[in-house]
ROGUGU-575139 format. One record per residue (C-alpha): z, y, x. Coordinates in steps of 0.001 Angstrom, whole numbers, padded with zeros to 6 digits, always signed. Each point is the difference from the previous one (the first is absolute). Layout:
// ROGUGU-575139
ZYX
...
//
This chain:
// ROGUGU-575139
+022152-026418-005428
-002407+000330+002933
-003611-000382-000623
-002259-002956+000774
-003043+000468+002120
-002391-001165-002601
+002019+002644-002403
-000823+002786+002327
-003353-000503+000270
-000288-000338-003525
+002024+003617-000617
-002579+001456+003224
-002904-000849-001630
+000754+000010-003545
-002482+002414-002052
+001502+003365+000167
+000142-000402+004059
-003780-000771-000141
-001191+002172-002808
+001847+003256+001997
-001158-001210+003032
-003479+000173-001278
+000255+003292-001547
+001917+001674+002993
-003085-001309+001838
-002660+002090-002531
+002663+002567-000067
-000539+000811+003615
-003461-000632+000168
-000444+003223-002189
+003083+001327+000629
-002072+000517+003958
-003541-000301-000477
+000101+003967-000038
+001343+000420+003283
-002404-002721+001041
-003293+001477-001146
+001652+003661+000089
-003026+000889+002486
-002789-001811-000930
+000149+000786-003645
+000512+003726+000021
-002880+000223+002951
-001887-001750-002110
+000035+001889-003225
-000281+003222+002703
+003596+001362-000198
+002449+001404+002850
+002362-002885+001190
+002612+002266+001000
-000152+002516-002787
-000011-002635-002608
+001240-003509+001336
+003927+001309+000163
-000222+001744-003174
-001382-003223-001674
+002480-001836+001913
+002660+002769-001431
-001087-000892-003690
+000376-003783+000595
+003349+000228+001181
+001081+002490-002985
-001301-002933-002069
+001920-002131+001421
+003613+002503-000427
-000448+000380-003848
-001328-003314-000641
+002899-001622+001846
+002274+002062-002282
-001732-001119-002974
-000610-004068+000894
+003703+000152+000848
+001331+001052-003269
-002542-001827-002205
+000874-003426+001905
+003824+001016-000791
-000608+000608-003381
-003228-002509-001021
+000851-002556+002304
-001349-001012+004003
-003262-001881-001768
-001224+003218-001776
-000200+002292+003810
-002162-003194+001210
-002736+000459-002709
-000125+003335-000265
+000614+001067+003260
-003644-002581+000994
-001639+001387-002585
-000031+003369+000606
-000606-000020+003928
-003147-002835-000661
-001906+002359-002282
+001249+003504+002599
-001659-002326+003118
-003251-001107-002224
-000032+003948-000714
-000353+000760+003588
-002687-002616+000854
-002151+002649-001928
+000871+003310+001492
-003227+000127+000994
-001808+000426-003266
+002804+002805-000981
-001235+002688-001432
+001854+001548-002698
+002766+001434+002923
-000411+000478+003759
+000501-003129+001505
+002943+001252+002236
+001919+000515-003223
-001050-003203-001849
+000698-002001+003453
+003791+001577-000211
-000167-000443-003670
-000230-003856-000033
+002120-000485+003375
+002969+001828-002224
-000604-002461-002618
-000387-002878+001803
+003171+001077+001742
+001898-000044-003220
-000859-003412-000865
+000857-001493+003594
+002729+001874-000423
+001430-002973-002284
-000481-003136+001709
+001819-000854+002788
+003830+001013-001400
-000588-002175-003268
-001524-002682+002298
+003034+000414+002424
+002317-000115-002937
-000959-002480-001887
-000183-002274+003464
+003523+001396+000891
+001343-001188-003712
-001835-003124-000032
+001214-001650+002972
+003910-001361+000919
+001657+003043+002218
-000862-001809+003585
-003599-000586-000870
-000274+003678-000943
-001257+001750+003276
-002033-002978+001469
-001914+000295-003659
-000850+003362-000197
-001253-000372+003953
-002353-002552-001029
-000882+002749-002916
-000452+002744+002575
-001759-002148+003014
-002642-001511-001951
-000392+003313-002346
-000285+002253+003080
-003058-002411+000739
-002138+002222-002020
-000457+002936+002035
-001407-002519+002614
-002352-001262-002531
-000852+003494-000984
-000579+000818+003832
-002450-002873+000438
-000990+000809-003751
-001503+003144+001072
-001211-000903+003272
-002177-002453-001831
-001489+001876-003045
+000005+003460-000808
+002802+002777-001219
-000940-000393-003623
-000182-004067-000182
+002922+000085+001658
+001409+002158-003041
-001350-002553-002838
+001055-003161+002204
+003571+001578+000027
-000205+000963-004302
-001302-003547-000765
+002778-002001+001994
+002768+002217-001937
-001864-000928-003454
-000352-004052+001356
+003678+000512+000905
+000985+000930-004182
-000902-003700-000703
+002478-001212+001984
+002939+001691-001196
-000357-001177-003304
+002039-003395+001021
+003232+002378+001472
+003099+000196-002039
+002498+002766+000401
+003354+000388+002209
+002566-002209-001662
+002445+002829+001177
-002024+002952-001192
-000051-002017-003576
+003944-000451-000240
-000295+004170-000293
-003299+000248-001826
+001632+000039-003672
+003652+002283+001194
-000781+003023-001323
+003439+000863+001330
-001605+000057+003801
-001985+003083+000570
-002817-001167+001963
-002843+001406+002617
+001881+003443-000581
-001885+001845+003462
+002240+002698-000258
+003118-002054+000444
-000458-000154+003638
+000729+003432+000448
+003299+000279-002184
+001973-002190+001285
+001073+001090+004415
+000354-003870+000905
-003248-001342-001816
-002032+003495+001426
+001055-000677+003473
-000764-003486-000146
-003261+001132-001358
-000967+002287+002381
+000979-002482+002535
-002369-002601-000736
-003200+002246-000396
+000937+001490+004119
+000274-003914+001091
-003689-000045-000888
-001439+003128+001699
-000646-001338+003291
-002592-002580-001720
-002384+002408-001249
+000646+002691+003016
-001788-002980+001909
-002572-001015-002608
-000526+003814-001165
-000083+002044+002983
-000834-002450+003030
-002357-002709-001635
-001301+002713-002428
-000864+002518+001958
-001048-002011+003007
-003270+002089+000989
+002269+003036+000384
+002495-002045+003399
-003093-001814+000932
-001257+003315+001853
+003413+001545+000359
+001240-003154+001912
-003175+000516+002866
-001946-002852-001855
-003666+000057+000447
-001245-002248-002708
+000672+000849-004032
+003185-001421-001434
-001039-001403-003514
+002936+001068-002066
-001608-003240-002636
+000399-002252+002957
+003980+001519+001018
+000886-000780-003550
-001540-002874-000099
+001781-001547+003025
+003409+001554-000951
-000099-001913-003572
-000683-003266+002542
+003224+000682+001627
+001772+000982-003321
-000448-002841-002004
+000893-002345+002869
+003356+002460+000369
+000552-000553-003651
-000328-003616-000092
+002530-000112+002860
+002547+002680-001153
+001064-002313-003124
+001020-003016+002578
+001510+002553+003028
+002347+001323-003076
+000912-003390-001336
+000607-001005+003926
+002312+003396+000585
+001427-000401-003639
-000782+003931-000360
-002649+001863-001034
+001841+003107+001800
-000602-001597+003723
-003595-001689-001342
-001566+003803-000580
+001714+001846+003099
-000788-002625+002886
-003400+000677-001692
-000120+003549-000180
+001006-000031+004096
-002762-002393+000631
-002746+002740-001864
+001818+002816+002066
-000618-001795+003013
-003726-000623-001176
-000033+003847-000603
+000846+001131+003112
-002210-002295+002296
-003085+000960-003145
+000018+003403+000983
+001545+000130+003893
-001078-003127+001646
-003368+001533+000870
-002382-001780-002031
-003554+000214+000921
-001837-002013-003030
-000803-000460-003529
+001255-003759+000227
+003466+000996+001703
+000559+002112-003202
-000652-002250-002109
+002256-002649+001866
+002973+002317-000301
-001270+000693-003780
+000823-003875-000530
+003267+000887+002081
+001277+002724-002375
-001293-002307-002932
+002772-002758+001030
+002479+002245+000179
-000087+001740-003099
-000947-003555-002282
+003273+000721-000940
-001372+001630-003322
+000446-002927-002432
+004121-000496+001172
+000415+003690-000476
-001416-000157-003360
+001946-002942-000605
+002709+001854+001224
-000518+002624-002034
-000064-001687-003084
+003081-002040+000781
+002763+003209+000376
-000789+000207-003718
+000686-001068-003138
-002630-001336-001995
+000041+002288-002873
-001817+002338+002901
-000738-002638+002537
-004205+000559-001058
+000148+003512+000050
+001822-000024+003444
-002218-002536+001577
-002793+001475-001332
+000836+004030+000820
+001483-001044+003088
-003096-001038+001991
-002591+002554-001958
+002566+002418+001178
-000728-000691+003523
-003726-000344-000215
+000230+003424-001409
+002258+001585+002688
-003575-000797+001889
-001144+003735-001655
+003238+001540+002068
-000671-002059+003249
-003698+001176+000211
+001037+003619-000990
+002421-000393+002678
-002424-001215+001905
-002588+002606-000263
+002501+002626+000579
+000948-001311+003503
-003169-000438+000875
-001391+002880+000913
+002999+000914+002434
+000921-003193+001199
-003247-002106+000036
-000863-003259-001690
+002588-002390+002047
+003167+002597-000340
-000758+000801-003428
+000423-003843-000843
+003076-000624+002035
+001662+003003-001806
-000532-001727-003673
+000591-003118+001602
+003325+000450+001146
+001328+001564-002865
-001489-002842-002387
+001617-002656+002355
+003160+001756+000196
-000267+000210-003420
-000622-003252-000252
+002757-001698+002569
+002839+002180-001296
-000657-001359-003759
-000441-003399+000505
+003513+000006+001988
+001825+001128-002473
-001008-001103-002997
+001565-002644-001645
-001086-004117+000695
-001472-001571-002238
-000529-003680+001236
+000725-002732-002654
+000790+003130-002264
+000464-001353-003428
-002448+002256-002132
+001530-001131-003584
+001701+003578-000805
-001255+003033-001223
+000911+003805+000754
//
């Protein structure tokens, strides 16, 4: 029977919409505060930016692998509710931690800095695949991807707030502000019940759930697998190596004044979380998520191209085409969605959870791959060469995986 309008509403703003929603948004806020105050806070505390900022960076995003691993089983096993307090808790305190790096002094502060970036990357490793599947078992099959887009779009908010955040106070406020919303956030989740779907398995003893390893032993479920995590890769090559690293094209594309790699990331999260509010309703209008993601993925290449050939001349125009590549890849919340649905959901937390924490840690080989062209090719070369093979990558997966629109997600593997 088709839904009412009034019952739609109610389903797209019932409390586990709004509650992820909420801590997707504090999620990201931390998740790239880092790469926001990356230069302020290690001039400030007298370190090497370049020496230290990537390895820092590095440890975040080896936070992020293992603790996807972990969140992902432990929401299997203990249920979606247990990833979304434990996951908040642990990334709060790691952010409070850094708002006093600089009164460190029982360990160089290079090492405590990388230190409480891997922790804090273990917690936020946990919060937007139980968020994503809880939405995604919550809500009636056709509501699924417009829900987890309103998830994603308002979520992805938070690195804008942490981008004026920072602009407005300093590195180490900016820290605490972060901690304390994730704390403020715990009272809220208190009123969330679990997936209805998630508790028809909770007592079977005879399902063997959040098994990790079952991924790889099993050719159809591995490929699958593997499949998802490339889908993502052209996301982060956009946020990791051209917002990230935006003082390095600034003078490599002939620009005169400095490229504020806060400001790139900042404006590519504007265009993101529009992209994800729009890439729920573009799927439900093209009844695929297949078509949804590659129509989007063209659009970034596009952005790419004219980004780093167009002959840009100024800070702004990079910007502009950060907001560009931003729409094209706020495809991130469908191809976690996505992700979760090609599985059953005796795995379905691990795989939404690993899936994405898989990509933000394929950032370590893009910047090594990065680094390594560099010095041969220049800045702009070096990025088109990762580029292509993360959106080729990317295109080829996303064809030939399987569709999952108005998937029923009732089975288990």
């Amino acid at each position: 029977m088709e839904l009412t309008r009034k019952q739609k509403v109610n389903y797209l703003f019932s409390l586990p919409v709004i509650v992820a929603a909420l801590g997707y948004f504090v999620d990201i806020y931390d998740l790239l505060l880092f790469g926001i105050v990356r230069l302020p806070s290690l001039e400030s505390m007298g370190l090497d930016v370049d020496a230290y900022g990537t390895m820092i960076l590095n440890w975040e995003k080896a936070g992020l692998l293992l603790g996807g691993i972990l969140w992902g089983v432990f929401g299997d096993k203990k249920g979606r509710l247990s990833v979304l307090f434990g996951s908040i808790i642990v990334y709060s305190l790691a952010n409070i931690a850094c708002g006093f790096l600089p009164q460190v002094d029982f360990m160089e502060k290079q090492n405590a800095y990388a230190l409480f970036r891997f922790i804090a990357g273990l917690g936020l490793a946990g919060e937007l695949g139980a968020g994503i599947t809880l939405v995604s078992e919550s809500l009636p099959k056709e509501l699924r991807a417009i829900g987890t887009s309103l998830v994603a779009g308002f979520g992805l908010l938070g690195a804008v707030v942490a981008g004026l955040t920072a602009n407005a106070t300093d590195w180490t406020t900016s820290y605490f502000i972060g901690g304390g919303l994730g704390l403020m956030l715990l009272v809220l989740r208190i009123g969330v019940v679990e997936s209805g779907i998630y508790k028809d398995i909770e007592k079977n003893n005879s399902v063997q759930k959040g098994n990790f390893f079952s991924f790889f032993t099993n050719y159809d479920r591995f490929i699958r697998y593997i499949k998802c995590i490339a889908i993502g890769l052209p996301t982060w090559f956009c946020i990791g190596i051209l917002a990230y690293f935006a003082n390095q094209f600034g003078p490599a594309l002939g620009i005169k004044e400095d490229v504020d790699p806060g400001k790139a990331i900042l404006w590519a999260y504007v265009g993101i979380s529009a992209g994800d509010f729009a890439s729920g309703f573009i799927s439900n209008l093209l009844q695929s998520r297949k078509k949804a993601i590659v129509y989007m993925m063209l659009f970034t290449i596009v952005g790419v191209v004219l980004m780093l050939f167009s002959g840009i001349k100024s800070a702004n125009m990079y910007y502009f085409y950060c907001v560009w590549l931003g729409l094209g890849t706020g495809y991130w919340a469908l191809f976690v969605t996505m992700g979760a649905e090609q599985f059953g959901t005796n795995i379905r937390a691990t795989a939404a959870t690993t899936i994405p924490n898989m990509v933000r840690g394929m950032l370590m080989l893009m910047i090594f791959g990065f680094n390594y062209f560099k010095p041969t090719t220049g800045v702009i070369y070096a990025a088109v060469i990762v580029g292509i093979i993360a959106f080729v990558l990317g295109i080829y997966s996303t064809l030939t995986v399987a569709e999952t629109h108005n998937k029923d997600l009732d089975f288990v593997e």
